[in-house]
N, C-alpha and C positions, 0 to 999 in steps of 0.2 A: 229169761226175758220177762216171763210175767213177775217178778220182784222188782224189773228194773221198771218198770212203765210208771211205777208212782212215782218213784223218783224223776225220772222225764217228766211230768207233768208239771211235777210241784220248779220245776228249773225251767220250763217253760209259761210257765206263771211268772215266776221272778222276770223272765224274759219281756213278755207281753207287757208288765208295769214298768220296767224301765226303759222300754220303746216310746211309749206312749210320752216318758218323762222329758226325753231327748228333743222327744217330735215338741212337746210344749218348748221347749228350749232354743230349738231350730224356727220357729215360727207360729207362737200359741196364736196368733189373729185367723189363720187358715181355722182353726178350729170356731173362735169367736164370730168370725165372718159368714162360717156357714150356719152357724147358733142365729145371728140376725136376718140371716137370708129367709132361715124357713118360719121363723117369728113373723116374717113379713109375709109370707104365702099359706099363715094360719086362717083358715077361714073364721074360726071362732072368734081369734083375735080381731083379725083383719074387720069383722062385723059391728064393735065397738063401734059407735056413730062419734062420740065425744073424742075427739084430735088428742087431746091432753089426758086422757085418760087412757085411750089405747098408748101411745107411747110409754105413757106410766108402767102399764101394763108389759108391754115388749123389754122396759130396761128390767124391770124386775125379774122378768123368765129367763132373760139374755142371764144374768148371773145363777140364777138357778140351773138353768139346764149347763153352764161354764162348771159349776160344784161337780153334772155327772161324770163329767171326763174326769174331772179331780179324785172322785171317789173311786174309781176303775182305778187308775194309778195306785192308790191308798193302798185298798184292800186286796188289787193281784199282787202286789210285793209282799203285805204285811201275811197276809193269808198265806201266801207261798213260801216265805221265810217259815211259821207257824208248822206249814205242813211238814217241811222238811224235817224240821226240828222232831218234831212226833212220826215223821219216819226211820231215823237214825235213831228213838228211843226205843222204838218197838224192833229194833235189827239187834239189840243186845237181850230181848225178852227169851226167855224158855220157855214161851206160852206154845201150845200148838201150832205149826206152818199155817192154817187155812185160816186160823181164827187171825194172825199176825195181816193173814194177806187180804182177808176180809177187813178190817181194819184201816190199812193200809189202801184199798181203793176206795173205801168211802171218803177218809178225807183227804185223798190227791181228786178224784174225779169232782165230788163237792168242793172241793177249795178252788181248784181248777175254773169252774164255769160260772161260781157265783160271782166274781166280780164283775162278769160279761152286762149279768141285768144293768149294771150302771153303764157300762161304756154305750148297751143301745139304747136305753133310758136317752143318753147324750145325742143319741145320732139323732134317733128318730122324735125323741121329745119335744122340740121346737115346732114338729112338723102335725105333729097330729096330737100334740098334750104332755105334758109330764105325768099323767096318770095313767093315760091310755098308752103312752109308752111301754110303762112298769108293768100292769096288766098285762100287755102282747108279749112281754118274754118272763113272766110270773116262773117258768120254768126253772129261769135261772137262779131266781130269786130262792125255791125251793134246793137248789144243789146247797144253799145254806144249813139248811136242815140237815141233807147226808153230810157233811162236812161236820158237824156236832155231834150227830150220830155217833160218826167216826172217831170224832174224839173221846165221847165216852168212853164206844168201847175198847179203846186203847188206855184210858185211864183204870177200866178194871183188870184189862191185862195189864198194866204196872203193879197196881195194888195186890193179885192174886199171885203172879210167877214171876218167881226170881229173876232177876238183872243180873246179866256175865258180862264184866268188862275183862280187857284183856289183863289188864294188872290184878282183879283178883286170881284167874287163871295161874298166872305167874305166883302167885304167893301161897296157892293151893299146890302147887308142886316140889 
């Protein structure tokens, strides 16, 4: 089971991005309407004295914080795609078990939760900032980091131990 959980993950990523895609699909205004709801119950904003400047202000975030839903989409699919792709390369590697399976949860567990910062970037950024969003789940922001990590060290476990596909197998006997 613990070889199978990255795999879960990184399919559960795929998952999460193309829910999100659907839901834009089925009704992106439920997303946009809650983006202007809390635009509107921004105190910061809301504090703006100038009429035509705070709206200014609300249309421009309204599209900015509309990008974070977009980039959750983006990067749980592209990320999960990616992941998978470098876990089915390290499943043909000769490198050691723990070094493959260390490997192998950095960048399902990092690929997994970083695109999360953008989706509550999305939720919560309307309401209390786009920066103070990002800041409050900076966590997730860091699964980027192990997610690269992860990919390094599977790219020196390519470069150092041999690749067994099954066809050279077959051609070795």
């Amino acid at each position: 089971m613990k070889v199978k959980i990255p795999f879960i993950l990184a399919i559960l990523g795929m998952v999460g991005g193309v829910f999100i895609s659907i839901l834009f699909g089925i009704n992106e205004d439920i997303f946009k309407d809650k983006i202007a709801k809390d635009l509107r119950a921004n105190e910061k904003i809301m504090s703006i004295v100038d009429e035509a400047e705070r709206e200014s202000k609300i249309k421009a975030e309204e599209s900015k914080n509309w990008r974070y839903y977009q980039r959750f989409h983006f990067h749980a699919t592209g990320i999960s795609a990616m992941t998978l792709g470098s876990l089915l390369l390290l499943a043909f590697s000769l490198a050691p078990a723990g070094l493959k399976l260390a490997s192998s949860y950095m960048i399902s567990i990092g690929g997994f939760l970083y695109p999360f910062i953008w989706l509550f970037a999305g939720i919560y950024g309307p309401s209390i900032g786009r920066s103070e969003a990002k800041e409050s789940f900076a966590i997730f922001g860091y699964m980027g980091g192990i997610f690269l990590l992860g990919l390094v060290l599977a790219s020196v476990i390519v470069i150092v131990y041999p690749l067994v596909f099954v066809r050279d197998e077959q051609a070795r006997s």
